[in-house]
LOPASE-977591 format. One line per field, with one value per atom (N, C-alpha, C): residue in one letter; x, y negated, z negated; atom name; residue number from 1. Coordinates in nm, 3 decimals. Example, Ala and Ser with C-alpha at 12.3 -4.5 7.8 and 13.67 -1.06 7.14 Angstrom:
type: [A; A; A; S; S; S]
xx: [1.319; 1.230; 1.320; 1.285; 1.367; 1.290]
yy: [0.569; 0.450; 0.330; 0.225; 0.106; -0.003]
zz: [-0.780; -0.780; -0.780; -0.708; -0.714; -0.787]
atom: [N; CA; C; N; CA; C]
seq: [1; 1; 1; 2; 2; 2]
This chain:
type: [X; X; X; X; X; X; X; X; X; X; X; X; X; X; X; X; X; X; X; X; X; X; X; X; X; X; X; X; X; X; X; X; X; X; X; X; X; X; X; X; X; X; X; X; X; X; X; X; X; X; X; X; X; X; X; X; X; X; X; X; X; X; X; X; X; X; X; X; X; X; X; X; X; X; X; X; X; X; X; X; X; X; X; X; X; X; X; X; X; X; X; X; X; X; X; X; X; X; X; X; X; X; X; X; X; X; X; X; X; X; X; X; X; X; X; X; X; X; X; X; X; X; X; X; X; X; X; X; X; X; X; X; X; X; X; X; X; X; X; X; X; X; X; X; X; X; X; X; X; X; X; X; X; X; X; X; X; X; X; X; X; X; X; X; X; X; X; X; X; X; X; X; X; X; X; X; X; X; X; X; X; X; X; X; X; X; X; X; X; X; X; X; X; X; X; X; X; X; X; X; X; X; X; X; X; X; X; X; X; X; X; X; X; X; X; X; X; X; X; X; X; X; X; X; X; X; X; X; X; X; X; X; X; X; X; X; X; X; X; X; X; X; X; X; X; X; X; X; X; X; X; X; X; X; X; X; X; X; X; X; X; X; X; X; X; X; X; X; X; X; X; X; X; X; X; X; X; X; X; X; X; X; X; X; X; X; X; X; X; X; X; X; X; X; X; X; X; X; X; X; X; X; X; X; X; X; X; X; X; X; X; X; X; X; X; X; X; X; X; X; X; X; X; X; X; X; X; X; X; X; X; X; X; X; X; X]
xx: [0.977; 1.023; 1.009; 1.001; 0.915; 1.039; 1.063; 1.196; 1.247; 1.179; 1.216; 1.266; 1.212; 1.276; 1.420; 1.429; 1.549; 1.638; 1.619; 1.657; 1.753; 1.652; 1.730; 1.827; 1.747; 1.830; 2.021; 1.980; 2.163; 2.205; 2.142; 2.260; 2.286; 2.211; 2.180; 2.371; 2.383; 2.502; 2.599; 2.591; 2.676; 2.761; 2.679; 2.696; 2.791; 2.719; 2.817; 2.901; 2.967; 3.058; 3.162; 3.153; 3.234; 3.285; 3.199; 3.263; 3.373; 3.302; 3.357; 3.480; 3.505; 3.615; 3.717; 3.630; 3.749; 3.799; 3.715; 3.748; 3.872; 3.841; 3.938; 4.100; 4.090; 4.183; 4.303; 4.216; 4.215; 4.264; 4.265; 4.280; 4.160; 4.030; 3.965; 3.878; 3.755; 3.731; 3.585; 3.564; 3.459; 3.303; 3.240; 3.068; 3.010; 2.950; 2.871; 2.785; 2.683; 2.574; 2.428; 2.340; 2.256; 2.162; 2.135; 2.048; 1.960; 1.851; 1.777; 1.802; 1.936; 1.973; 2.090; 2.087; 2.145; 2.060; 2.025; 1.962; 1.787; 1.770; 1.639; 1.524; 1.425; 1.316; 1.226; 1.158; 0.988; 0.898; 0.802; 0.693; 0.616; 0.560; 0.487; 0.337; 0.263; 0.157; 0.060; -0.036; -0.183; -0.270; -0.293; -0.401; -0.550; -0.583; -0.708; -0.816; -0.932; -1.046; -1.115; -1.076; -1.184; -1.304; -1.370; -1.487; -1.518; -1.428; -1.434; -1.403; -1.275; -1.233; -1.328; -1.388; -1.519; -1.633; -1.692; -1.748; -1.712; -1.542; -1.528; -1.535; -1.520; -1.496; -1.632; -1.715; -1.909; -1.950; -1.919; -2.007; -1.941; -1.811; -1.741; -1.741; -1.766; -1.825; -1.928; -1.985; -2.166; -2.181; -2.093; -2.049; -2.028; -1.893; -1.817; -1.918; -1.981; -2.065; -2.179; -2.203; -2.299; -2.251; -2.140; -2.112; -2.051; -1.952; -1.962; -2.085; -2.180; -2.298; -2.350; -2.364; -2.384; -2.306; -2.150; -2.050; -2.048; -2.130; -2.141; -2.270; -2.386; -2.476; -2.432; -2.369; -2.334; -2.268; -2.153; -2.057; -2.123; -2.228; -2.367; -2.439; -2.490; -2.555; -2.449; -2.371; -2.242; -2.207; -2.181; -2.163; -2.267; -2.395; -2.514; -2.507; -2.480; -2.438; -2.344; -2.262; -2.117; -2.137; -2.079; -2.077; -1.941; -1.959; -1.830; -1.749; -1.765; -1.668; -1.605; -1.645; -1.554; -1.442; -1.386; -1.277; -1.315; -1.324; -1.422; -1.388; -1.451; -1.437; -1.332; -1.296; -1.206; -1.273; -1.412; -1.461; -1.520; -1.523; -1.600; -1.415; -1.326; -1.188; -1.171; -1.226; -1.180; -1.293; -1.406; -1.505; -1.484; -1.481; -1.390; -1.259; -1.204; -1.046; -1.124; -1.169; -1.247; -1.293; -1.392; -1.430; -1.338; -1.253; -1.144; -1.103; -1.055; -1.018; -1.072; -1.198; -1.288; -1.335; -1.362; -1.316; -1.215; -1.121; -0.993; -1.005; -1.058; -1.056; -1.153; -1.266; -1.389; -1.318; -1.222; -1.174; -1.122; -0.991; -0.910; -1.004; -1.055; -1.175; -1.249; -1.315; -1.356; -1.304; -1.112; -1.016; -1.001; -1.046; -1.030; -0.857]
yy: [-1.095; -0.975; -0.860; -0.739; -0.600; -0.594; -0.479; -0.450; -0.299; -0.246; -0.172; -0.213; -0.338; -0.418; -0.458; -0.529; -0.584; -0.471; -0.378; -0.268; -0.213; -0.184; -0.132; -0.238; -0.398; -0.500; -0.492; -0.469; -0.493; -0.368; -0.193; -0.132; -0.180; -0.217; -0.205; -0.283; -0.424; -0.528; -0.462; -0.386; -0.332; -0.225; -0.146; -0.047; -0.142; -0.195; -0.277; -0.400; -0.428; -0.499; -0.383; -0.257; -0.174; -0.153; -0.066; -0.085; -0.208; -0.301; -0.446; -0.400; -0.370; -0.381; -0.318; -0.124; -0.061; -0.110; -0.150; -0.180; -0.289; -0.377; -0.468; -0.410; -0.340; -0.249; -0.168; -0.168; -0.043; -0.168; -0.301; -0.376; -0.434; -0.369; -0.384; -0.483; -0.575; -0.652; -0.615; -0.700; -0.587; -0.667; -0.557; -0.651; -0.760; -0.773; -0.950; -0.877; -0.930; -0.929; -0.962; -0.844; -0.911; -1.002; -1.101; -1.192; -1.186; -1.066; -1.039; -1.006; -0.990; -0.968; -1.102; -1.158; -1.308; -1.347; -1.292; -1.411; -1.437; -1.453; -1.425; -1.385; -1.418; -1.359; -1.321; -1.214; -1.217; -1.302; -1.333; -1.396; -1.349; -1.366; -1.268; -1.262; -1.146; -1.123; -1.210; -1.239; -1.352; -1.251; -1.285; -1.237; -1.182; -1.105; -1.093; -1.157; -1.205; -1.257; -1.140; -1.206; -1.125; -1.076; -1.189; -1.101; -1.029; -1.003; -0.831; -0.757; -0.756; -0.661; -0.591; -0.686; -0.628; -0.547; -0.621; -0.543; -0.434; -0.421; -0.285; -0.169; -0.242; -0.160; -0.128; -0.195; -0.191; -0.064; 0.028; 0.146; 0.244; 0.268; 0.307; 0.223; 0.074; 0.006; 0.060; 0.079; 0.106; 0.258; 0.400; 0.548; 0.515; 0.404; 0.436; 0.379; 0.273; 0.221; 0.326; 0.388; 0.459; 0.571; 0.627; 0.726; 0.687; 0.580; 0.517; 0.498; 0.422; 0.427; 0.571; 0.700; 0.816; 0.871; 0.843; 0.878; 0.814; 0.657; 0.641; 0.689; 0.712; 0.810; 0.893; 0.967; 1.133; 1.080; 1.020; 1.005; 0.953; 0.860; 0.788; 0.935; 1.032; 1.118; 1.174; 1.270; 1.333; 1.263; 1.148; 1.102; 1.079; 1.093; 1.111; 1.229; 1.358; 1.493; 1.538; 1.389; 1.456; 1.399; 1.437; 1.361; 1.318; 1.140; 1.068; 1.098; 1.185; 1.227; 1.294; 1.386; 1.522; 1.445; 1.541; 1.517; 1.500; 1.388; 1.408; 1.502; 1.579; 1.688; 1.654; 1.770; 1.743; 1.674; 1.741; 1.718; 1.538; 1.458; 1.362; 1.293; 1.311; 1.256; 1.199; 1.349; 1.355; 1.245; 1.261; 1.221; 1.043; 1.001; 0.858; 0.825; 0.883; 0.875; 0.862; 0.926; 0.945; 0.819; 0.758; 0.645; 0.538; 0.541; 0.418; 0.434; 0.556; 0.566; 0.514; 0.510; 0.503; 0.342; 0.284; 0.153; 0.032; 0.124; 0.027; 0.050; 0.164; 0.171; 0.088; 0.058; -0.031; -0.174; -0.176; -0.336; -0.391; -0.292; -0.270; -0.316; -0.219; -0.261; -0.424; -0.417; -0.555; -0.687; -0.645; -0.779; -0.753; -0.707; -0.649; -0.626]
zz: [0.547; 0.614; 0.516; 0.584; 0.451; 0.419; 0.325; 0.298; 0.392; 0.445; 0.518; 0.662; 0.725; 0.836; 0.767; 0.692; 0.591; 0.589; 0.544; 0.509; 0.637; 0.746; 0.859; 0.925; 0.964; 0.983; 0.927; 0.772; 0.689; 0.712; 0.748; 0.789; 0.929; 1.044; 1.169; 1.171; 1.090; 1.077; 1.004; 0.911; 0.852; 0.978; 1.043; 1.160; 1.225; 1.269; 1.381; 1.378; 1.231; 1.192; 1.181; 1.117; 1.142; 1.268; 1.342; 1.507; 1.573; 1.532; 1.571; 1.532; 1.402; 1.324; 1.354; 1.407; 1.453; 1.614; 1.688; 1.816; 1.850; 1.742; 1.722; 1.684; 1.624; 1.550; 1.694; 1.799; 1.846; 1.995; 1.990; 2.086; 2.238; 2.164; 2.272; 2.231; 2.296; 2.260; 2.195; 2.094; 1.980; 2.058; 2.079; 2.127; 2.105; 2.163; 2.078; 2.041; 1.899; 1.847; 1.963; 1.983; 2.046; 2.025; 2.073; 2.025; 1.914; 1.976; 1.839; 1.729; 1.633; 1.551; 1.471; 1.540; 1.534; 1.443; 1.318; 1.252; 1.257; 1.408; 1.396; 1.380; 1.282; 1.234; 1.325; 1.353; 1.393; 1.380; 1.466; 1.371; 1.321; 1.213; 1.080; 1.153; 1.205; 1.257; 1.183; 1.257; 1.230; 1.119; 0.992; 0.908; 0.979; 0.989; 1.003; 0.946; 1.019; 0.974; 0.848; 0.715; 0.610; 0.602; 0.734; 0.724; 0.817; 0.887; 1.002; 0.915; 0.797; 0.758; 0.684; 0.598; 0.490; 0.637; 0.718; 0.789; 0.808; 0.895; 0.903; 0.790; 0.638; 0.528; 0.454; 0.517; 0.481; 0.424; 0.546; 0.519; 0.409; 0.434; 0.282; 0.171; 0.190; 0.067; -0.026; 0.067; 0.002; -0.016; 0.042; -0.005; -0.110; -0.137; -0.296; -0.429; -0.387; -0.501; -0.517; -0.424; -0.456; -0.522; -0.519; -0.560; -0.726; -0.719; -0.874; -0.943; -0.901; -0.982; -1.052; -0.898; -0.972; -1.063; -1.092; -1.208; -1.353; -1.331; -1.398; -1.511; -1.432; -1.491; -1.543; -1.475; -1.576; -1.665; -1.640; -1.746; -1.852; -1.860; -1.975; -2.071; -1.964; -2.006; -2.088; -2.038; -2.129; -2.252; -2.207; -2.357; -2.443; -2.408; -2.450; -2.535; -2.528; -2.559; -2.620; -2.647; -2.714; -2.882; -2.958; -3.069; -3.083; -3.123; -3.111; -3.228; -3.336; -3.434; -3.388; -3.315; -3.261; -3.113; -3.067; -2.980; -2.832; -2.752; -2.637; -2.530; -2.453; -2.394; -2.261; -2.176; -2.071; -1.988; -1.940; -1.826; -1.864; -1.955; -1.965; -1.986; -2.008; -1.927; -1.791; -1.740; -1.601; -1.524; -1.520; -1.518; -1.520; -1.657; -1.628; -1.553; -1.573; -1.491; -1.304; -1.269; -1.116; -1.111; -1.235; -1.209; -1.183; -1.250; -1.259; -1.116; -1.057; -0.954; -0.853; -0.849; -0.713; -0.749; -0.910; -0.898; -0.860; -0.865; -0.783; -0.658; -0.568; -0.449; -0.397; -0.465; -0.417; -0.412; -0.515; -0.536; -0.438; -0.409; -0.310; -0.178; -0.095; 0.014; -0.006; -0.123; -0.101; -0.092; -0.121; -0.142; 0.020; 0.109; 0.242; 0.280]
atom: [N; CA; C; N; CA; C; N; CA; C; N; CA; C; N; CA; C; N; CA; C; N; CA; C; N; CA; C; N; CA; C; N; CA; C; N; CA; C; N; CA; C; N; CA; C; N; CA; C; N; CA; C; N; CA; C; N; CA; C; N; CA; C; N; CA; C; N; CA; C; N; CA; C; N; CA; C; N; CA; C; N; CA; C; N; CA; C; N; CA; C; N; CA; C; N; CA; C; N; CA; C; N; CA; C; N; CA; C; N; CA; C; N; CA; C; N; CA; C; N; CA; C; N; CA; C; N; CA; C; N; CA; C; N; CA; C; N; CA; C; N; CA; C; N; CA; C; N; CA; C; N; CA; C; N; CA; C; N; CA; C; N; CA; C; N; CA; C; N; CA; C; N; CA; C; N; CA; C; N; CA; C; N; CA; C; N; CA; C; N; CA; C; N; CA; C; N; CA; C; N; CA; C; N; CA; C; N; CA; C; N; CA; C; N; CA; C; N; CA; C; N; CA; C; N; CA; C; N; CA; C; N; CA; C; N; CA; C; N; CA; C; N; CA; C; N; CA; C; N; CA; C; N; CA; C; N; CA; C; N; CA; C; N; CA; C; N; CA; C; N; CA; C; N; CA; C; N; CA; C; N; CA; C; N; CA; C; N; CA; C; N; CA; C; N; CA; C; N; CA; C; N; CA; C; N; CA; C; N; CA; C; N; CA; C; N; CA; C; N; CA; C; N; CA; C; N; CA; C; N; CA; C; N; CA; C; N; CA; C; N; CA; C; N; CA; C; N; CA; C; N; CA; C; N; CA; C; N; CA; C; N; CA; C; N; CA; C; N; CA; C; N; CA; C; N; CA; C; N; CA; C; N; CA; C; N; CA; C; N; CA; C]
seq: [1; 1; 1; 2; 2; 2; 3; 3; 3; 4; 4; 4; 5; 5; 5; 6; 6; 6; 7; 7; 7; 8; 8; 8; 9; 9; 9; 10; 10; 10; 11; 11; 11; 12; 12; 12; 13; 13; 13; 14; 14; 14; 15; 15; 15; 16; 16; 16; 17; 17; 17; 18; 18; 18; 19; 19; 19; 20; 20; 20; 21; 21; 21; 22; 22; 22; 23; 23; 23; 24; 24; 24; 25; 25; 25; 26; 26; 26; 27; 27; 27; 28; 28; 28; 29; 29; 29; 30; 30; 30; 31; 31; 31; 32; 32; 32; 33; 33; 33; 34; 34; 34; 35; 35; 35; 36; 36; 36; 37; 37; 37; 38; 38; 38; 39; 39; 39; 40; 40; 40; 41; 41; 41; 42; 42; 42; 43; 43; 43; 44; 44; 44; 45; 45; 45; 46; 46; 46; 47; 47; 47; 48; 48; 48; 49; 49; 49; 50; 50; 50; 51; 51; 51; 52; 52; 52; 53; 53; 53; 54; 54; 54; 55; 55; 55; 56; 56; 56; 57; 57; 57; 58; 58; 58; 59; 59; 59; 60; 60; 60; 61; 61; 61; 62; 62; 62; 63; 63; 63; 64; 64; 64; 65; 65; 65; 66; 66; 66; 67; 67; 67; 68; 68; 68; 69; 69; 69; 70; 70; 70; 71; 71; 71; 72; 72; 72; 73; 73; 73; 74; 74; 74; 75; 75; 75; 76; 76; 76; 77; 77; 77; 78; 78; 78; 79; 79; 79; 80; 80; 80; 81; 81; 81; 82; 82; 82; 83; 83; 83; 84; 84; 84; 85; 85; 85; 86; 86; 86; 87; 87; 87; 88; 88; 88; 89; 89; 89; 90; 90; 90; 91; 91; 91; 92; 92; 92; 93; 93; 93; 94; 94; 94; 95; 95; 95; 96; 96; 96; 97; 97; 97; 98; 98; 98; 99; 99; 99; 100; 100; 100; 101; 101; 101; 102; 102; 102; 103; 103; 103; 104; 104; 104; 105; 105; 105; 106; 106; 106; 107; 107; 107; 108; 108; 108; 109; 109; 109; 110; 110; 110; 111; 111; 111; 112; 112; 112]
């Protein structure tokens, strides 16, 4: 169960153990719990077939590699241009950092 179902579930009981509580208080007879909250779980939705998901994720598959491959060029060239004694520039930072970025996103997609 997510923790945001969980989450709403224990105030949803918390809510209405109070009520219970004041109603009781108050001489009237406190609600029953409705069934669906008795405890019972959902059933946890069916996984998707992995390989629809990669299908559906294909064509932005093959945008992002292509576009990593071209970052990784520049970023090759630039550092081609820089001298590694000196302090490496912003734009060849940023430049990797994008890569990393758009590498976890490729990862991400291909774990579908």
């Amino acid at each position: 169960m997510n923790v945001e179902r969980r989450s709403f579930l224990e105030t949803v009981t918390l809510v209405f153990g109070a009520v219970s509580a004041l109603l009781a208080e108050q001489g009237t007879n406190p609600p029953k719990f409705p069934p669906s909250l008795r405890g019972a779980e959902p059933e946890p939705l069916p996984k998707p077939d992995p390989r629809i998901v990669l299908k559906a994720n294909q064509k932005e598959l093959r945008k992002d590699v292509e576009r990593l491959a071209e970052l990784a060029e520049e970023l090759k060239k630039e550092m081609e241009k820089t001298d590694s004694t000196e302090i490496l520039s912003v734009s060849l930072v940023r430049k990797a950092e994008e890569i990393e970025k758009l590498a976890k996103h490729v990862k991400t997609l291909a774990r579908g």
